[in-house]
C-alpha positions as CSV (number, residue, x, y, z in Angstrom):
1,X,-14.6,34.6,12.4
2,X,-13.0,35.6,9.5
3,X,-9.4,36.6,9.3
4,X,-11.1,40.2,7.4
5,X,-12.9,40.8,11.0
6,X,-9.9,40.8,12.8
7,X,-8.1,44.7,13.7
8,X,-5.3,44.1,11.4
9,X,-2.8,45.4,9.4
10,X,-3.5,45.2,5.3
11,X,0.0,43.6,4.6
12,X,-1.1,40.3,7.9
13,X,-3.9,39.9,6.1
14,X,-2.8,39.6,2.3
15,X,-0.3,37.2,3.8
16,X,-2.6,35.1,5.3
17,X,-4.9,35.2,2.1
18,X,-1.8,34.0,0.0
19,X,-1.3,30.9,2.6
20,X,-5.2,29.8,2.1
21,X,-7.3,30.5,5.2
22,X,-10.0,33.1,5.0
23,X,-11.8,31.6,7.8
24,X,-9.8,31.5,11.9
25,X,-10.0,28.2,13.5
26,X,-11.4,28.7,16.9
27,X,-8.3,28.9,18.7
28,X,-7.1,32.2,16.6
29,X,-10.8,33.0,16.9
30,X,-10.7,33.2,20.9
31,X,-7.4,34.4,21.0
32,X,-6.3,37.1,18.6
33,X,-8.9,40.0,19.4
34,X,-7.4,39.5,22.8
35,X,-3.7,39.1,22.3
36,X,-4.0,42.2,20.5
37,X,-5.1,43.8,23.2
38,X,-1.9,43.1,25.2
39,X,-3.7,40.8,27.5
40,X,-2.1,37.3,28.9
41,X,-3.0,34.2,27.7
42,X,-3.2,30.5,28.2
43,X,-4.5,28.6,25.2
44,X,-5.5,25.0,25.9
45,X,-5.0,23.4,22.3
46,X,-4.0,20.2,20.8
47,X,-1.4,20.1,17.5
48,X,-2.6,21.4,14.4
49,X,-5.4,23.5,15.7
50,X,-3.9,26.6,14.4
51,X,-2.3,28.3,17.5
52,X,0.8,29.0,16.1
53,X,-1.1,32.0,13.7
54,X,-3.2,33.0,16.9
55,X,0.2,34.3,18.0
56,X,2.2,35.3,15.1
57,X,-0.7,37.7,14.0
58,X,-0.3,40.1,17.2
59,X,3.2,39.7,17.5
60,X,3.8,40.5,14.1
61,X,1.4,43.7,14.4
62,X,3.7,45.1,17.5
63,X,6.8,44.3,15.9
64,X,8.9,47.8,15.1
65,X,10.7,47.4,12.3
66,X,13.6,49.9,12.6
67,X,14.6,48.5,16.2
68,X,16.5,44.9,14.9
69,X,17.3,44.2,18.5
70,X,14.6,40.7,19.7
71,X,10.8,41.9,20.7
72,X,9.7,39.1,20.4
73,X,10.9,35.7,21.7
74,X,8.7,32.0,21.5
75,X,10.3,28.7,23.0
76,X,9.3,25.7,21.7
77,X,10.4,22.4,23.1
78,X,12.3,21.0,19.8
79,X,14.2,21.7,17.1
80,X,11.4,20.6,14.7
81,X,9.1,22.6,15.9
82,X,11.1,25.7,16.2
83,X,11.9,25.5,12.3
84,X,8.2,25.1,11.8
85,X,6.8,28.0,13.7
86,X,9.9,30.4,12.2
87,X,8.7,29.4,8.8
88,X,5.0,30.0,9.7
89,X,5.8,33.3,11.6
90,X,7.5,34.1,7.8
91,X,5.0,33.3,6.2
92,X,2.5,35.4,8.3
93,X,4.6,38.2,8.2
94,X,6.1,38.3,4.2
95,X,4.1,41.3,3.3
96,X,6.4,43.1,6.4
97,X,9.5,44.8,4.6
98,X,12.9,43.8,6.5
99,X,11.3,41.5,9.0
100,X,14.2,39.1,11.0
101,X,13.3,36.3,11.8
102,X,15.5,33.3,13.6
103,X,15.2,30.0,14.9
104,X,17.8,29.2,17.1
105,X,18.3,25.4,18.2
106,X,21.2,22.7,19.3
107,X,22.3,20.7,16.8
108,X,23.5,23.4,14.6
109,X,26.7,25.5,14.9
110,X,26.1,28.1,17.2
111,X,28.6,30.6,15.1
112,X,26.6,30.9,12.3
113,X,23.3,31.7,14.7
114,X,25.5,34.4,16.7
115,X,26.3,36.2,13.4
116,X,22.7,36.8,12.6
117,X,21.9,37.7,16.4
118,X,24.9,40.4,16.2
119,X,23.0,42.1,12.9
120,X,20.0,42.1,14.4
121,X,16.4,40.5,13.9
122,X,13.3,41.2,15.3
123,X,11.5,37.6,16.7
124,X,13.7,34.5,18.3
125,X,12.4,31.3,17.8
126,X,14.3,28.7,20.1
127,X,14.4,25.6,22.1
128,X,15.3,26.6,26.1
129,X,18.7,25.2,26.3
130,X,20.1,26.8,23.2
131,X,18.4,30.2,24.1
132,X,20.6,30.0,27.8
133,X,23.6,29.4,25.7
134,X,23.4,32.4,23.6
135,X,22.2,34.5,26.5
136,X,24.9,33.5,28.7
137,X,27.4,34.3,25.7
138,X,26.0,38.0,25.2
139,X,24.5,37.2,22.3
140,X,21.2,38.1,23.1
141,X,19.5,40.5,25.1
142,X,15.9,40.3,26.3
143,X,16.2,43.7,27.8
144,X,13.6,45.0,24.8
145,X,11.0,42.0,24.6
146,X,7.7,42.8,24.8
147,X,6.4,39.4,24.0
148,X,6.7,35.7,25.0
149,X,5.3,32.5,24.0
150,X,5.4,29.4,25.9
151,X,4.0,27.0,22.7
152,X,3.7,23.3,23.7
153,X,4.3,24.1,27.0
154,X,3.1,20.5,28.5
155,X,6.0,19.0,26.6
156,X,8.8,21.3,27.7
157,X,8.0,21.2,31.3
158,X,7.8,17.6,30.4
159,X,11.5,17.5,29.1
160,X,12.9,19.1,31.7
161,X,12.7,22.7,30.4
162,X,11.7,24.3,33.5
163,X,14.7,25.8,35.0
164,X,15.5,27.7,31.9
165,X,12.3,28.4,30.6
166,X,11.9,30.4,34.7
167,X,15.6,31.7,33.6
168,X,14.7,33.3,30.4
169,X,11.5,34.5,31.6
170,X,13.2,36.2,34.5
171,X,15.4,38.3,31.8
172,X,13.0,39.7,30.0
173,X,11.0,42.9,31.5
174,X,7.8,42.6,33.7
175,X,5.6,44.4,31.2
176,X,5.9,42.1,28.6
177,X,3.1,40.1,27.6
178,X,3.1,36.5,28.0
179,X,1.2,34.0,26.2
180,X,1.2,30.4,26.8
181,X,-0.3,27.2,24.8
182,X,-0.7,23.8,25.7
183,X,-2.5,20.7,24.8
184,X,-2.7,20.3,28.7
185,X,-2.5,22.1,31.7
186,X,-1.0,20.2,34.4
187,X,0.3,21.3,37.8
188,X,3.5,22.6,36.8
189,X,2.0,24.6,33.7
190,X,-0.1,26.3,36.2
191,X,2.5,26.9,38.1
192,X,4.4,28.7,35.6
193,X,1.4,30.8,34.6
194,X,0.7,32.2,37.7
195,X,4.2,32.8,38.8
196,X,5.0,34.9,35.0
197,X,1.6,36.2,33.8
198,X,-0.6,39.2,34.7
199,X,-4.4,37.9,35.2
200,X,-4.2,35.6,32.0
201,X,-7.1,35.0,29.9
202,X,-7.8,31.1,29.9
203,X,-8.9,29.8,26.6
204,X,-9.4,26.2,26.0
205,X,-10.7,24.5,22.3
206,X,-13.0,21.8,22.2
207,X,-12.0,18.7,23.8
208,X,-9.7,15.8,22.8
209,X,-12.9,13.4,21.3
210,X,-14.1,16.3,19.3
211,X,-10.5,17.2,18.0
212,X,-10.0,13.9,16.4
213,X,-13.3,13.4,14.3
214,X,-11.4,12.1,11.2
215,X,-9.0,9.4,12.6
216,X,-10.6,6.0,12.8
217,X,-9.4,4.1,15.9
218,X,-8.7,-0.1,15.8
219,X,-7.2,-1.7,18.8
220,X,-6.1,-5.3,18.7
221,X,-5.4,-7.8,21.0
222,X,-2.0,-9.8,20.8
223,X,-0.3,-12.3,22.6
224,X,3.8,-10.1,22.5
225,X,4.8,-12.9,20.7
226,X,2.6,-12.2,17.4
227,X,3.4,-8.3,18.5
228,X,5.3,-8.3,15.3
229,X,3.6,-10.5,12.8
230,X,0.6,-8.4,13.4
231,X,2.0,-4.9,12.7
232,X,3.4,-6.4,9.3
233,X,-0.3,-7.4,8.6
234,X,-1.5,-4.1,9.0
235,X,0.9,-2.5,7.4
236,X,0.2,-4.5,4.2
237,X,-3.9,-4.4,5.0
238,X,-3.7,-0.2,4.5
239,X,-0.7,0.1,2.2
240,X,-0.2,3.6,2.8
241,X,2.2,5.9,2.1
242,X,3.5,7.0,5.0
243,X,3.1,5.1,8.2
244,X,4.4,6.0,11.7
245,X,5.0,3.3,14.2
246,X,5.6,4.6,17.7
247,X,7.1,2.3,20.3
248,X,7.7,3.6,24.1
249,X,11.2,2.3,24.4
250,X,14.3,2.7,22.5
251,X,15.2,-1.2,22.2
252,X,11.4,-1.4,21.0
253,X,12.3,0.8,18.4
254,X,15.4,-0.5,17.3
255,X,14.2,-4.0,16.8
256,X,11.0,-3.1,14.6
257,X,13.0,-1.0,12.6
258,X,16.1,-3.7,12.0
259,X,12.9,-6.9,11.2
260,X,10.8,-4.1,9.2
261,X,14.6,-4.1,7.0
262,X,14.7,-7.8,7.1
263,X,11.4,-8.1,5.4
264,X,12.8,-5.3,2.8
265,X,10.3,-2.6,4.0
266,X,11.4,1.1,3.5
267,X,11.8,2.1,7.1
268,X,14.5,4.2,9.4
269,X,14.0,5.2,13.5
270,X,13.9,7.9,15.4
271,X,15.1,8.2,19.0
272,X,16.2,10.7,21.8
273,X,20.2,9.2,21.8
274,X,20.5,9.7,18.3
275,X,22.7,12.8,17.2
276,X,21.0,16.0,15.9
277,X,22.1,15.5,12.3
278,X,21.2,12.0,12.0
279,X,17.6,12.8,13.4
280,X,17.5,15.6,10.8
281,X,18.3,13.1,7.8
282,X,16.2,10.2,8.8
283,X,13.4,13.5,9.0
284,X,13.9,14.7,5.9
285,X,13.9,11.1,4.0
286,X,10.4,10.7,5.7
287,X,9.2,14.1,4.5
288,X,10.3,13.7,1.2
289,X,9.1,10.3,0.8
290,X,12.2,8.2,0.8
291,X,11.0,6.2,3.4
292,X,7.6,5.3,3.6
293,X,7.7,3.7,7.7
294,X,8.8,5.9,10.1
295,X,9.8,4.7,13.7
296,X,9.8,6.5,16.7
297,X,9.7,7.1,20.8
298,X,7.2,9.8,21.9
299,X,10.2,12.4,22.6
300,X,11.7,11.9,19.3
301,X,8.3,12.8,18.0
302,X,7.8,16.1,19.6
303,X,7.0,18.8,17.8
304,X,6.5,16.6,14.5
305,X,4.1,18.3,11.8
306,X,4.1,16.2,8.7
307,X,1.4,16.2,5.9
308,X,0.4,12.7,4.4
309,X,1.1,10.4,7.2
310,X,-1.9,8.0,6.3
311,X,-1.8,5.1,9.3
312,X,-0.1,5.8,12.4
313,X,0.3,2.1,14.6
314,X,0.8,2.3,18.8
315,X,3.2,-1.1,18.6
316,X,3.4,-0.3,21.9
317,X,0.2,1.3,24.5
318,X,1.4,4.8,25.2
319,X,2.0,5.6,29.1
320,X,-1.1,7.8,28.9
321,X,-3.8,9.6,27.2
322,X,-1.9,12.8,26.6
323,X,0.7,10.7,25.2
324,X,-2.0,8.7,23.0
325,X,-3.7,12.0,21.8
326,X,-0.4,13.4,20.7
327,X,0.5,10.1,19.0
328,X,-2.7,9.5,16.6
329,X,-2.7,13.9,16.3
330,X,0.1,12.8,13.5
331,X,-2.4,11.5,10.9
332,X,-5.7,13.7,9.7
333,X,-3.7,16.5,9.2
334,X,-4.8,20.0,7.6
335,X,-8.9,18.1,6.9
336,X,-7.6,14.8,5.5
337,X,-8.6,11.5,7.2
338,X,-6.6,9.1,9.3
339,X,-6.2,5.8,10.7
340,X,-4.7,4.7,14.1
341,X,-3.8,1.2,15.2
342,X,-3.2,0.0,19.2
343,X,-1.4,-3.5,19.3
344,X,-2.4,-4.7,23.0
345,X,-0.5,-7.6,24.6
346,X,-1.9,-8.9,27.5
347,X,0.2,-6.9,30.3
348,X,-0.7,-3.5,28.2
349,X,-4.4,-4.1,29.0
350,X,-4.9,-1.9,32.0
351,X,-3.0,1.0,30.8
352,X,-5.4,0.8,27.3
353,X,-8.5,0.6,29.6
354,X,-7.5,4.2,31.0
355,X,-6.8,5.3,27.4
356,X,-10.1,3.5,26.4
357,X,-12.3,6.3,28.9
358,X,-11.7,9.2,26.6
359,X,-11.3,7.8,23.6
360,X,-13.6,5.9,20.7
361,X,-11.4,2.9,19.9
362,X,-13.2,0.1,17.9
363,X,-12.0,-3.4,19.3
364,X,-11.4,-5.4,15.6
365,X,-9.7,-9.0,14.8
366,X,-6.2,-8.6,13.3
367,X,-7.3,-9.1,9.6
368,X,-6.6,-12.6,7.7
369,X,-4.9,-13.1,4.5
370,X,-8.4,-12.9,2.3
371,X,-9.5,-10.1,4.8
372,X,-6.4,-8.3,4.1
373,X,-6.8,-8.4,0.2
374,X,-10.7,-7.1,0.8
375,X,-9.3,-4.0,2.9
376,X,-7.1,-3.3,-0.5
377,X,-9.7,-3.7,-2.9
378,X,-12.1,-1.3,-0.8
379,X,-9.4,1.2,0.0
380,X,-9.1,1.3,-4.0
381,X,-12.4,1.7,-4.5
382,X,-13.0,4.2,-2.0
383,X,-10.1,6.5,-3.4
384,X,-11.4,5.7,-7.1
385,X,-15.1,7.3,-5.6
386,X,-13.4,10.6,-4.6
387,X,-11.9,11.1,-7.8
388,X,-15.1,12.2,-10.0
389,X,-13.9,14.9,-11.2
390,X,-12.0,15.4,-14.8
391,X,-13.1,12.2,-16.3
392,X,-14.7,13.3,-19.4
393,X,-11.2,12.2,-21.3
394,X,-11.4,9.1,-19.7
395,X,-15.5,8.7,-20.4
396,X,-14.2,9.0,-23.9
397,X,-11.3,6.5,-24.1
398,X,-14.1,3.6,-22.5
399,X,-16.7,4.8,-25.2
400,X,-13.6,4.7,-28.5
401,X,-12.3,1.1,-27.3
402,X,-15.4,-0.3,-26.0
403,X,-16.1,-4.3,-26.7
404,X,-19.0,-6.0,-27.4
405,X,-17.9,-8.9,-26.1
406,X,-16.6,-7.1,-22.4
407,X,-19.8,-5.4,-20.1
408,X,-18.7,-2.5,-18.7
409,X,-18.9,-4.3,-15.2
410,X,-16.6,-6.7,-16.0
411,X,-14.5,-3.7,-17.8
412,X,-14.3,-2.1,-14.1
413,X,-13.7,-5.4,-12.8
414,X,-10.7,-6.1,-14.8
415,X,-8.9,-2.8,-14.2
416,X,-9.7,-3.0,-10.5
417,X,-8.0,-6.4,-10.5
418,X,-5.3,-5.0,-12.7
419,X,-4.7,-2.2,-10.5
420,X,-4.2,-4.9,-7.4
421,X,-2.1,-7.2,-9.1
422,X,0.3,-4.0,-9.6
């Protein structure tokens, strides 16, 4: 569908034009002609599929903008991802004339968040515990939501969210509508839906295999001793830009970061015991390309939505496929392509072999020295292929300083070798 077949307001849609998309994904697809409805809904979607405008769109198109008391409230399970769906929800709604919007998280002084509450705003974006605390301070007051949204609802549950995700659902009114996403529905999700939601709608998009079409999949086998010497061979086989390395362990992470230093890479960590602000400047050096390696535990990554990360490398096997989905989900972002790596020691194997049943992961040898310098040259060429256009200046320059004495083979030949020596 198009975003133009969709019963919405003029000002949504311009919005939605000025961010790019003309066409829905499938997720908004499914779920906006019946969120706008007022009908319940659980949305079974993986990261990046969209979901986030499948709910903004009828939120935004209930919102009434002279009330500035919250009437509409979505909890997300970290602080990243709250600050990414408020700046998306903004984004959707920018055509809407005094629209309040807040994301409201730990980690940042809760003064400055109660001061906007007490003027008023219209949609609260916050992480469970941090919602609680401004509740419990009379802050805010669910007494006039008419919507909730349970996004990533797999990973709050997950993270112990439950108690006050039941807490805040309990103090806001029984008419509301409730609409729910997750990348997977276990028992507890379930449980949540049919304890908070009138006769939901279940919507679920594609499947895992079909989500990931542009991410190619290497494992490699390892004794744990050459664990390390391997990842530093991949990571100079790909040379990419951004690379994120996720480890299951906190120690795991701390010693690839401290030998990735040693060997005078560009890399920092990520990990649940670090404080709030040092998470939040070791983020934004990664985003802004200060870093290029990235090292992290799969809670630290929750919620993570960066553009460009080219490889992503499991140094350890995740605990499970969920947790391998959401890992590799980091790359092939917004139609680009991907790589993801598994390094599998010996004791890893049988937890692989589970990940292995859902997923298409090519078995490869960890690449020599003169394989390693053939993955560069045809990672050139394949970028130099995709970059047809505007070359008449170029054409030009060849044609003015050609020599007789060079073929233009051995012309290309010389600036690919150029270009590698670089």
């Amino acid at each position: 569908m198009n975003f133009d077949d969709f019963n919405i307001s003029g000002e949504i849609r311009e919005a939605i034009g000025d961010m790019g998309f003309t066409k829905a994904t499938p997720i908004q697809s499914m779920a906006i002609p019946d969120a706008l409805k007022g009908i319940d809904i659980i949305g079974q979607a993986q990261t990046g599929s969209g979901k986030t405008i499948a709910f903004a769109v009828p939120i935004l198109e209930k919102v009434f903008i002279p009330d500035r008391s919250p009437q509409a409230i979505i909890l997300c399970p970290t602080r990243e991802l709250c600050m990414q769906v408020a700046d998306e929800i903004a984004k959707v709604g920018s055509k809407i004339k005094k629209l309040k919007i807040l994301a409201v998280y730990g980690g940042q002084p809760i003064g400055k968040q109660t001061r906007v509450l007490k003027k008023g705003v219209h949609i609260v974006v916050g992480t469970p515990g941090r919602v609680i605390d401004h509740i419990e301070r009379g802050n805010l007051d669910l007494i006039g939501i008419e919507s909730v949204v349970l996004d990533e609802a797999d990973e709050m549950l997950e993270m112990g969210f439950r108690e006050d995700i039941e807490r805040i659902l309990s103090d806001t009114p029984r008419q509301r509508q409730t609409l729910l996403f997750s990348a997977t529905i276990p028992k507890e999700v379930r449980q949540i839906a049919e304890a908070y939601q009138k006769n939901p709608k279940f919507i679920k998009v594609s499947n895992k295999k079909k989500n990931i079409p542009k991410i190619t999949q290497y494992s490699f086998k390892c004794d744990i001793k050459d664990k390390f010497d391997y990842l530093i061979r991949l990571i100079e086989a790909y040379d990419a830009n951004l690379v994120l390395i996720f480890c299951n362990t906190k120690k795991s992470v701390d010693f690839v970061r401290k030998h990735l230093r040693k060997q005078d890479f560009s890399a920092d960590s990520l990990h649940g015991d670090m404080a709030q602000q040092a998470r939040d400047r070791v983020m934004n050096k990664f985003r802004n390309g200060n870093i290029s390696i990235l090292v992290a535990t799969d809670v630290a990554a929750r919620g993570l939505d960066i553009d460009g990360v080219d490889v992503v490398i499991n140094y350890d096997v995740p605990q499970n496929n969920d947790d391998y989905i959401h890992r590799i989900g980091r790359t092939a972002r917004a139609g680009k392509t991907g790589f993801a790596f598994t390094l599998v020691s010996k004791d890893e194997v049988p937890r692989f072999r589970n990940i292995l049943k859902d997923n298409k992961i090519i078995e490869k040898e960890i690449p020599t020295l003169s394989e390693i310098d053939e993955i560069k040259v045809k990672l050139i060429l394949n970028d130099v292929q995709n970059s047809k256009k505007n070359l008449n200046k170029y054409i030009k320059i060849i044609e003015n300083n050609k020599n007789k004495n060079f073929s233009d083979l051995e012309l290309a030949a010389a600036l690919l070798k150029k270009m590698r020596e670089n």
